[in-house]
C-alpha positions in Angstrom: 18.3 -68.8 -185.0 14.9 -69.0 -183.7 12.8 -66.1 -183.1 9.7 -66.7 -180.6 6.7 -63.7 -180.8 4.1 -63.6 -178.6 2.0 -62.0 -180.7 1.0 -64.0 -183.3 -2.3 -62.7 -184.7 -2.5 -59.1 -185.6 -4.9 -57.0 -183.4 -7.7 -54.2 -184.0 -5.9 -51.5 -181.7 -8.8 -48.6 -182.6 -11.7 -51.2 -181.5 -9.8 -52.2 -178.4 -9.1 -48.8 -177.1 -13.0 -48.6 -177.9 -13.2 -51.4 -175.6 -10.6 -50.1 -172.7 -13.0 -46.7 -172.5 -16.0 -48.8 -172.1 -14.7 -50.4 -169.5 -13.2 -46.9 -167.9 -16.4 -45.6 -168.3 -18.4 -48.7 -166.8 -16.0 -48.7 -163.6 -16.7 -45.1 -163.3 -20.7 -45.4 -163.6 -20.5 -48.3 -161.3 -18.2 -46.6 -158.4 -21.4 -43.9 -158.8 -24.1 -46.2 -158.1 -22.3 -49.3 -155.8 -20.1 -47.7 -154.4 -16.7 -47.2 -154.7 -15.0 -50.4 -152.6 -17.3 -52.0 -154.8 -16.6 -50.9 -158.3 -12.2 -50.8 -157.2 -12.7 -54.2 -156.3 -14.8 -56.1 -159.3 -12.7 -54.0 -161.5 -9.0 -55.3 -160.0 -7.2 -58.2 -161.0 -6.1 -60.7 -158.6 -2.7 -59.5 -158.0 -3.7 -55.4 -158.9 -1.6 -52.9 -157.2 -2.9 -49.2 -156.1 -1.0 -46.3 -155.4 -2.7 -44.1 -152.3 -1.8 -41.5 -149.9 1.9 -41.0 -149.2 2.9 -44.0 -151.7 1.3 -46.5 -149.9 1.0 -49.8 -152.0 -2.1 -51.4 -151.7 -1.7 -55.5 -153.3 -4.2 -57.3 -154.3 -8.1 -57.3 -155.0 -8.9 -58.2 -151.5 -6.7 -56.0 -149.9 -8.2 -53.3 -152.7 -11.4 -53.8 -151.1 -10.7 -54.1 -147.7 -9.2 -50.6 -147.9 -12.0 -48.7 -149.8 -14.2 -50.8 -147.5 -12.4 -48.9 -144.3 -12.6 -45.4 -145.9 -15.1 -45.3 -148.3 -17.7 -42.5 -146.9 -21.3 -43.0 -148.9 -21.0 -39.4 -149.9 -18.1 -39.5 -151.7 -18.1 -39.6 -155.5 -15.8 -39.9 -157.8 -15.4 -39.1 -161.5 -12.5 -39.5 -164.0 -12.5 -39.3 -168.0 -9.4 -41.3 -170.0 -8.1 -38.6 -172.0 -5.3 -40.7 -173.3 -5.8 -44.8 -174.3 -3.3 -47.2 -175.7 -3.2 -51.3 -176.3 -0.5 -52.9 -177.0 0.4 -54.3 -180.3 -0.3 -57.9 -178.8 -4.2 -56.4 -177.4 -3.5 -57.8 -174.0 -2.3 -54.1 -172.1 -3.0 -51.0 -172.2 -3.1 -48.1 -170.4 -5.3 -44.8 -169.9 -4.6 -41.9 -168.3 -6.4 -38.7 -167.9 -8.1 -36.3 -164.6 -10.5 -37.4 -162.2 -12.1 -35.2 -159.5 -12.8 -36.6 -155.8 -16.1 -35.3 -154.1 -16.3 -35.3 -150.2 -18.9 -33.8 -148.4 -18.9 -33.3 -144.7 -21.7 -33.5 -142.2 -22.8 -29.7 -143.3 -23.5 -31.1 -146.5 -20.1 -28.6 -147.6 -18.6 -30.4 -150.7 -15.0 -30.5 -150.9 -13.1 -31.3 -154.5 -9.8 -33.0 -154.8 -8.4 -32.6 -158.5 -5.9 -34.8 -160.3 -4.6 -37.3 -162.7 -4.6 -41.1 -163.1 -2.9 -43.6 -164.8 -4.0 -47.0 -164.9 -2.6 -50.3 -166.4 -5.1 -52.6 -167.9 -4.4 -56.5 -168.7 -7.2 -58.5 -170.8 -8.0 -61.5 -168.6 -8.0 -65.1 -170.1 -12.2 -64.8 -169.8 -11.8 -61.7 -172.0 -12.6 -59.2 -169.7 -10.7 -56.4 -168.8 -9.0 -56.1 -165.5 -6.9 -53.0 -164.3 -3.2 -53.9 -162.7 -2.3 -50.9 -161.7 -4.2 -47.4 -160.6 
């Protein structure tokens, strides 16, 4: 019998949730100052999936950017905090989850909030960098 594992090396889960934060918290600084099509987009993987509006699949980085491009309104900001991290025992997924908070303000400069919660599904690229899969 023959037993294949794809996990052959063991992995530093504490330091790679460490990691996956960063990264959360880099994506989140960057949607602030670039933009938010911007910061969805360098964030994504190739074949990333998002979930919007009335569970409208959005597939694919492009396609990510395209639609942030077509709705993204300068004045709108968006913050989130990962309140929960895990990586796999392999260190190649994980996933975060926690609240964000949408910002919109109209043309009377009237701020309007949109509360939540997120889940994302992060894959570590073959260049090392972190990508998210699914949001």
């Amino acid at each position: 019998m023959t037993i294949f594992l794809s996990c052959t090396l063991p992995v530093d889960k504490e330091a790679l949730k460490k990691e996956v934060f960063s990264v959360e918290k880099s994506f989140e600084k960057m949607a602030a100052d670039s933009g938010i099509a911007k910061a969805f987009y360098f964030y994504a993987a190739d074949s990333a999936v998002i979930k919007r509006e009335n569970d409208t699949l959005i597939i694919g980085r492009e396609n990510i950017r395209n639609y942030y491009s077509k709705t993204e309104d300068k004045s709108t900001k968006v913050n989130w905090t990962a309140d929960f991290i895990d990586v796999s025992e392999c260190g190649t997924l994980a996933y975060t989850y926690g609240k964000y908070i949408w910002q919109i303000k109209d043309k009377k400069g009237k701020i309007t909030e949109y509360k939540g919660i997120f889940h994302t599904i992060w894959k570590k690229q073959s260049d090392k960098p972190w990508k998210y899969v699914w949001d």
